[in-house]
Backbone as CSV, one residue per row, in Angstrom:
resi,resn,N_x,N_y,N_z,CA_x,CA_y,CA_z,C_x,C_y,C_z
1,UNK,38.173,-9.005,-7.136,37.043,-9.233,-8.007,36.838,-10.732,-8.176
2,UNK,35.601,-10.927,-7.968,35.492,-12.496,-8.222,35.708,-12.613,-9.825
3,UNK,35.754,-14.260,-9.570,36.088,-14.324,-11.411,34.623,-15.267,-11.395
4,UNK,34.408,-15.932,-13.153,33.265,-16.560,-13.630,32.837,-18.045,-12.690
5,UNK,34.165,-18.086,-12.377,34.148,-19.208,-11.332,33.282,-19.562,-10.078
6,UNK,33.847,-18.392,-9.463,33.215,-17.925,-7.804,32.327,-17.672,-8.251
7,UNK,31.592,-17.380,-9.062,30.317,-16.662,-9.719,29.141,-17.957,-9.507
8,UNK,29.665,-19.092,-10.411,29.616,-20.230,-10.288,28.485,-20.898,-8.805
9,UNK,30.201,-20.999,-8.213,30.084,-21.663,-7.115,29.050,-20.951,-6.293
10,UNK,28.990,-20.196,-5.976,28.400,-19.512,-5.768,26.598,-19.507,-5.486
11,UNK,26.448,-19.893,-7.335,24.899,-19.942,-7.880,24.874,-21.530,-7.391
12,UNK,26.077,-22.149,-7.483,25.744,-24.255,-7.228,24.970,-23.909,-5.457
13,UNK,25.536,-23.323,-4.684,25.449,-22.833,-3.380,24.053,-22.874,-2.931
14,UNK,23.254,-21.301,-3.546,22.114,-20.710,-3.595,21.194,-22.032,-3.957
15,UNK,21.835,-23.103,-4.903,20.482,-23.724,-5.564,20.855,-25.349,-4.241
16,UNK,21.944,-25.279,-3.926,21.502,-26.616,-3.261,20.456,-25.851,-1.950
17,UNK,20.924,-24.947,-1.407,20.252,-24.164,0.142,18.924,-23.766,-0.589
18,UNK,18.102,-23.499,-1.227,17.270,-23.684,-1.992,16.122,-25.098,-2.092
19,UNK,16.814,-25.934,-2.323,16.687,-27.272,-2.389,15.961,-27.969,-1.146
20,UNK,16.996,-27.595,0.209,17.034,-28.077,1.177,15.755,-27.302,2.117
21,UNK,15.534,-25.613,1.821,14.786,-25.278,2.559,13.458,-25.695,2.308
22,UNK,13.114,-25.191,3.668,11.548,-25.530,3.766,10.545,-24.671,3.758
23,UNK,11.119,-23.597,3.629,10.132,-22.135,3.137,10.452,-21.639,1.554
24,UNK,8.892,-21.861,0.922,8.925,-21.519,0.131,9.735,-20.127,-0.828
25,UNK,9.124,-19.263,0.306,9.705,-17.854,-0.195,10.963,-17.927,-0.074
26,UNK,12.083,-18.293,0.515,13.314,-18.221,0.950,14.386,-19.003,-0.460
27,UNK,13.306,-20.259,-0.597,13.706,-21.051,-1.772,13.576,-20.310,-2.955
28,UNK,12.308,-19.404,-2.734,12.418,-18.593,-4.492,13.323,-17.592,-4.630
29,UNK,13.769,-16.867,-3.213,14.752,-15.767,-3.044,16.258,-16.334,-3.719
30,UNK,16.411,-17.357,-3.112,17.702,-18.264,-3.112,17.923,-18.310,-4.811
31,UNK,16.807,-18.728,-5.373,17.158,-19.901,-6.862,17.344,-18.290,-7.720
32,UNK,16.292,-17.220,-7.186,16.818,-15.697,-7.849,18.263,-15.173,-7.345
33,UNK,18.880,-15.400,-6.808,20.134,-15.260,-6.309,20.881,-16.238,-7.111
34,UNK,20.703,-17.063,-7.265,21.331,-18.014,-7.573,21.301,-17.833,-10.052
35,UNK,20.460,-17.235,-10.129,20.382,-16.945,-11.123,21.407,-15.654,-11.821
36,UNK,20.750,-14.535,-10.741,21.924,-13.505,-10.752,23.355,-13.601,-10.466
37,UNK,23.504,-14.570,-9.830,25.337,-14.961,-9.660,25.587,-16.090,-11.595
38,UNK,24.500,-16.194,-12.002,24.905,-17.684,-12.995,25.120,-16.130,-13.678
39,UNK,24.488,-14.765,-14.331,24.114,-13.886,-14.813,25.542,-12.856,-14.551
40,UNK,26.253,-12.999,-13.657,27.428,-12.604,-13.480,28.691,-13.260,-14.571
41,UNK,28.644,-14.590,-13.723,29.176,-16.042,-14.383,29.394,-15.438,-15.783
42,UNK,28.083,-15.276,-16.003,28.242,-15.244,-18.139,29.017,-13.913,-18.375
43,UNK,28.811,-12.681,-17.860,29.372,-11.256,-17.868,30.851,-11.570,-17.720
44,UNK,31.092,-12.150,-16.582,33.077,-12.402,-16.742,33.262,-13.356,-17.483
45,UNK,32.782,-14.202,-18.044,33.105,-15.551,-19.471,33.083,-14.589,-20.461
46,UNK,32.410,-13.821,-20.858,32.578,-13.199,-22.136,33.279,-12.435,-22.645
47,UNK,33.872,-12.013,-21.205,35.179,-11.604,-21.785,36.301,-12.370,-22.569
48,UNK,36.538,-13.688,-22.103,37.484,-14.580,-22.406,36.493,-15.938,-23.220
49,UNK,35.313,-16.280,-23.270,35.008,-17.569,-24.205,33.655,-17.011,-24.227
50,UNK,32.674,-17.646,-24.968,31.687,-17.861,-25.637,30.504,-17.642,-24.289
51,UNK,29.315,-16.512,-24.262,28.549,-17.334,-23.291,27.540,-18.252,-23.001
52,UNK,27.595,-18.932,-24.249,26.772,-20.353,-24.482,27.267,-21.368,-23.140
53,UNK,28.836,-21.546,-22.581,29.531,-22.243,-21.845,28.482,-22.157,-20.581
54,UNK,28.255,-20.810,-20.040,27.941,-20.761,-18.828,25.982,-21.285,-18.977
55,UNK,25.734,-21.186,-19.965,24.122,-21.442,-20.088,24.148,-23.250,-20.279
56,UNK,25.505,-23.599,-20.823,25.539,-25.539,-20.562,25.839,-25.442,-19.075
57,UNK,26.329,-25.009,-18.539,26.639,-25.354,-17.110,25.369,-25.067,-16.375
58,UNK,25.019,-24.397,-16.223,23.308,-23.994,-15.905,22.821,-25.080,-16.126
59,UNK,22.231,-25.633,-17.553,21.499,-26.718,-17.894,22.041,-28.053,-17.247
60,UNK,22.860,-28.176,-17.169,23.571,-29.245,-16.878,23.453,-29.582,-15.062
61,UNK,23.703,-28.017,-14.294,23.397,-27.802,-13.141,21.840,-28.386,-12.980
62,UNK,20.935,-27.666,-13.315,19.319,-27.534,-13.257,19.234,-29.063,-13.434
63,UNK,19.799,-29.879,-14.953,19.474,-31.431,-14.549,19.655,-32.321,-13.495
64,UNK,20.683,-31.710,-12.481,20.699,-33.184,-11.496,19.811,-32.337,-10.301
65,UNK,18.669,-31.486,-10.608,18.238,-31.218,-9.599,16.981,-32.588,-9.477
């Protein structure tokens, strides 16, 4: 089972390949992928901490775009 981590890495993944492509649709597929893995992320954090954590990491992610 992945943990909140891989969940993570995961969504950082989706949003740089996202970033880089050059088709639109592929980029919106990606950043929705990339949402549903952050949407995981928070589901295994809440078991063990707060899921405010994973919505700063998000924000924090989304700023150095």
């Amino acid at each position: 089972m992945l943990t909140s981590e891989d969940h993570r890495q995961l969504a950082e993944r989706c949003i740089r390949l996202a970033k880089e492509s050059t088709k639109p649709s592929v980029a919106e597929h990606l950043m929705t992928l990339a949402a549903n893995y952050l949407e995981l992320a928070e589901r295994a954090l809440s078991l063990r901490e707060p899921a405010t954590a994973v919505r700063r990491q998000h924000i924090k992610l989304m700023q150095k775009e």
